[in-house]
N, C-alpha and C positions, 0 to 999 in steps of 0.2 A: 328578621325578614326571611319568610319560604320561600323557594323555590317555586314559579310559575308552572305551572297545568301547562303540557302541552302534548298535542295529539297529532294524528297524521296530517291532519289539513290544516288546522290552523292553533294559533297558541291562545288560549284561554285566558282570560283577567277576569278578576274580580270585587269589588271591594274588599272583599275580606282574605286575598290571598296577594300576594305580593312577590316579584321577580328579586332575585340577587342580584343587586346592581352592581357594577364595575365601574372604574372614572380612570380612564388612562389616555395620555399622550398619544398622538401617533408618532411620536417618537419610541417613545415606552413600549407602544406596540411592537415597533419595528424591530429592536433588539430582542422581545422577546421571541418573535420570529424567528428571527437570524440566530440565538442561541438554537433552540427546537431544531431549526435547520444544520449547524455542526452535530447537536447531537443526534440524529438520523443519519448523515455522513459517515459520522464514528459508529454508527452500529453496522454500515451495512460494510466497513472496512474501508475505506474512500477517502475520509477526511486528511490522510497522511501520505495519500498515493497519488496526489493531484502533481501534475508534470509541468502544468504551468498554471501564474499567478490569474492570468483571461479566465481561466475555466474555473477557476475557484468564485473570483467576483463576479463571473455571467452567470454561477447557480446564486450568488445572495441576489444578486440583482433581479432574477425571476423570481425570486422568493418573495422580495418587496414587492414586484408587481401583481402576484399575485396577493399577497395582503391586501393592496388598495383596492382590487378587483371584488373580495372578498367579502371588505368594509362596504362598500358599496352597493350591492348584492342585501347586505343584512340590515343595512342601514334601512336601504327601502320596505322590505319584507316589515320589520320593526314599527317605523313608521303608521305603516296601513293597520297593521294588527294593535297596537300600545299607544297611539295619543292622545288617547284619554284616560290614560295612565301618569300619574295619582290623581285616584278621584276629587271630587272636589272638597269634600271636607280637608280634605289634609292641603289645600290650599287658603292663606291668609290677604286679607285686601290689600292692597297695596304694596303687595311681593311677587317679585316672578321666580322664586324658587321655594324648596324647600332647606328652610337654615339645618345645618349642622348634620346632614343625611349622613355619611360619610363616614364615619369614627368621632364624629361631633369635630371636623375641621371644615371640610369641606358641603357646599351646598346642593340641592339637583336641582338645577332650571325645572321651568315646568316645559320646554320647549328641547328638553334634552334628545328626544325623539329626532329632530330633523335633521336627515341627511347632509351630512359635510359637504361643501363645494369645492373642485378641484383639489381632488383628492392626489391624484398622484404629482404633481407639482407639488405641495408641501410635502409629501414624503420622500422625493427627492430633492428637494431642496436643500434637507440637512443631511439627506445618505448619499449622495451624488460624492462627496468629498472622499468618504471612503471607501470606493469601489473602483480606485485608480491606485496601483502602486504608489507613484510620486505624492499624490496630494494625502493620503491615507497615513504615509511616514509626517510630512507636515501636519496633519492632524493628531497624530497622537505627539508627537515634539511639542506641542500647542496644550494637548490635555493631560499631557500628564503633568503639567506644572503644579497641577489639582492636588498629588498624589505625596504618600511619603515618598523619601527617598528612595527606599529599597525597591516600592513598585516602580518608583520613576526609571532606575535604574536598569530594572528587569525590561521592560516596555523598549527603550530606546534599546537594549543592548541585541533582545530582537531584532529592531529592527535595523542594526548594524551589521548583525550575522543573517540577513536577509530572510529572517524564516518569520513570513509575513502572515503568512495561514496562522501558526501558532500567536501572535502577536493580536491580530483581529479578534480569537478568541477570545483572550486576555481581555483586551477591550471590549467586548459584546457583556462579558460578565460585571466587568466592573460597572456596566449602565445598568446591569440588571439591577445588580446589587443594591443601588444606589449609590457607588463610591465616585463616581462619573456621572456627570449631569448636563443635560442641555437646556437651555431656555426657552419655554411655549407659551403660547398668547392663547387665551379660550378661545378661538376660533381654530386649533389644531388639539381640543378635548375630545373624546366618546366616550360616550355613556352609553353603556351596552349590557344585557342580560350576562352575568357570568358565564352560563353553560354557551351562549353565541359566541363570546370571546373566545373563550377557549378553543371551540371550532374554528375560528379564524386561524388561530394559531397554528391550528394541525395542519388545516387543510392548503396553506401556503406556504407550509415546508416542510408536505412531501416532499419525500425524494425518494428516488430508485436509482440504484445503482445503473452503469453504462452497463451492455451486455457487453460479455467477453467477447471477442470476435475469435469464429472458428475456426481449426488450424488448415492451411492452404495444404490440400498433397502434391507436391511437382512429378511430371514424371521428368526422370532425370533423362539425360540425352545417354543413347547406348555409346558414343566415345568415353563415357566418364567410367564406365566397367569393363569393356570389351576389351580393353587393354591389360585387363585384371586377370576375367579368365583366361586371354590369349598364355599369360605369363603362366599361369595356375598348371593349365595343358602342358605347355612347355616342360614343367618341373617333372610334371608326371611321369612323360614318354622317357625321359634321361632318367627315372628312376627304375622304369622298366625293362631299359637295354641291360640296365646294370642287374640289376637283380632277380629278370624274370627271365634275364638266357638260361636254360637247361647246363651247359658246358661252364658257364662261371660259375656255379655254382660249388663245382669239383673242383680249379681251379682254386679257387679261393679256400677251399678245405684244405687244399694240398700245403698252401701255403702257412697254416697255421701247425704250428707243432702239437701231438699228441701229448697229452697230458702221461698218459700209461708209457711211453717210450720214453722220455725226458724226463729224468728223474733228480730232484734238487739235491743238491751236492752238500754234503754236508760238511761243518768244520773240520772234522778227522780225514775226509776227502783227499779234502785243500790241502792239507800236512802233508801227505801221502805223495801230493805231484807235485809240491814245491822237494822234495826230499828227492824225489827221482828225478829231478830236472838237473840237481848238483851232481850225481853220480856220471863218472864216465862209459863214452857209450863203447859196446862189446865191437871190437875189428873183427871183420869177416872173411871169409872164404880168401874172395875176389880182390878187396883190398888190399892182403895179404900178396897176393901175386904181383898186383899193380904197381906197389913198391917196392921188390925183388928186380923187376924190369926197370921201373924207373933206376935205380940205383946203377944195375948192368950198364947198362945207356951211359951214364956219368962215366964209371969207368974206362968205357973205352973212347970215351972225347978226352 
């Protein structure tokens, strides 16, 4: 099967050219979304920086709804342009499909073209569970019964250390994957052009990052510094008295000893004034007389 012709206005069919059909769930759809949608999270930095569990589920939850908006949108578009697609030879009497279209399992109605009805009611019907904290840990406690142990393990232990963003993921993959599965009735089928689906996919989980919010400048109250410089001043003028008077300046010289007058004393010094401090000191003149008279004095008492 090739690829359908298609141009600005409208999409081309032919007998002899043929669209890449798709057959998926709107379940199927919906995870594939909701993976697409983490990973645009994680590219733009976001998916790990979410502050609360509300703003993580109300971006899947816009996702979903735009998927169904999406679906419905291409479904119409489809319709008008493809339902007389497959022409009639490739239809047999007394069949309303074609057998074995699919990988030779599955069939294409010949009526795969029409529009689904209540479109977002089934697709929240089975997402609605896990876009709530509480019901979402119930839900996976429910599905991972499905699982070996180790994933079952991994999953609840999640959701025991509450880190439910990573947890969801887990789960969004496991439905990709096919390890996880829900139950669909053909009345929640689409059959869609490959290159359409795919556009569904993108264009309902976009994302764009939150803008940063930009930084607030306060002006601050003048009590919060004036106090500052008041003290600043202060340190100055006391630095001034002391060191820019003319007269302390000499003052203060005076007090310091000259290097060239005070000269360090050396060990042979030190010898020299311990040795003269033992020697006895020379009597003089005056003394000499002082105890002449004192002596007199005794004598005659």
């Amino acid at each position: 099967k090739s690829h359908f012709e298609s141009t600005s206005d409208e999409t081309q069919i032919t007998p002899h050219i043929y669209p890449s059909m798709a057959r998926a769930s709107l379940v199927n759809l919906g995870f594939l979304c909701l993976q697409r949608l983490i990973q645009n999270m994680d590219a733009e930095g976001c998916y790990r920086t979410f502050t609360s569990f509300e703003d993580f589920f109300s971006s899947c939850e816009k996702t979903l709804n735009l998927m169904a908006d999406e679906i419905s949108h291409t479904s119409t578009e489809v319709h008008q342009k493809m339902q007389n697609w497959p022409p009639l030879e490739f239809r047999e009497e007394g069949t309303n499909s074609i057998p074995m279209y699919f990988d030779e399992q599955h069939d294409l109605p010949f009526n795969w073209h029409l529009p689904l009805l209540d479109l977002k009611r089934k697709v929240f019907e089975i997402f609605q569970q896990l876009l709530q904290k509480e019901s979402f840990a119930v839900f996976v406690e429910r599905a991972a019964q499905e699982l070996s142990p180790s994933l079952r393990q991994n999953l609840l232990t999640m959701v025991d250390n509450d880190e439910i963003s990573s947890c969801f993921a887990n789960v969004v993959s496991l439905f990709v994957n096919g390890e996880l599965s829900v139950e669909t009735d053909e009345d929640s089928l689409l059959y869609l052009p490959i290159e359409r689906m795919s556009q569904i996919i993108e264009q309902a989980a976009a994302y764009e990052a939150p803008p940063i919010p930009e930084p607030v400048f306060m002006e601050l109250p003048s009590y919060l510094y004036q106090k500052t410089t008041h003290t600043e001043e202060k340190e100055n003028s006391r630095s001034e008295i002391i060191y820019g008077t003319p007269g302390i300046d000499k003052i203060v010289n005076k007090r310091k000893p000259s290097l060239d007058v005070v000269e360090p004393e050396t060990p042979g010094n030190e010898r020299v004034k311990r040795i003269r401090s033992n020697a006895p000191e020379e009597e003089t003149e005056e003394q000499r007389r002082s105890k002449e008279f004192t002596s007199l004095l005794e004598a005659l008492l």
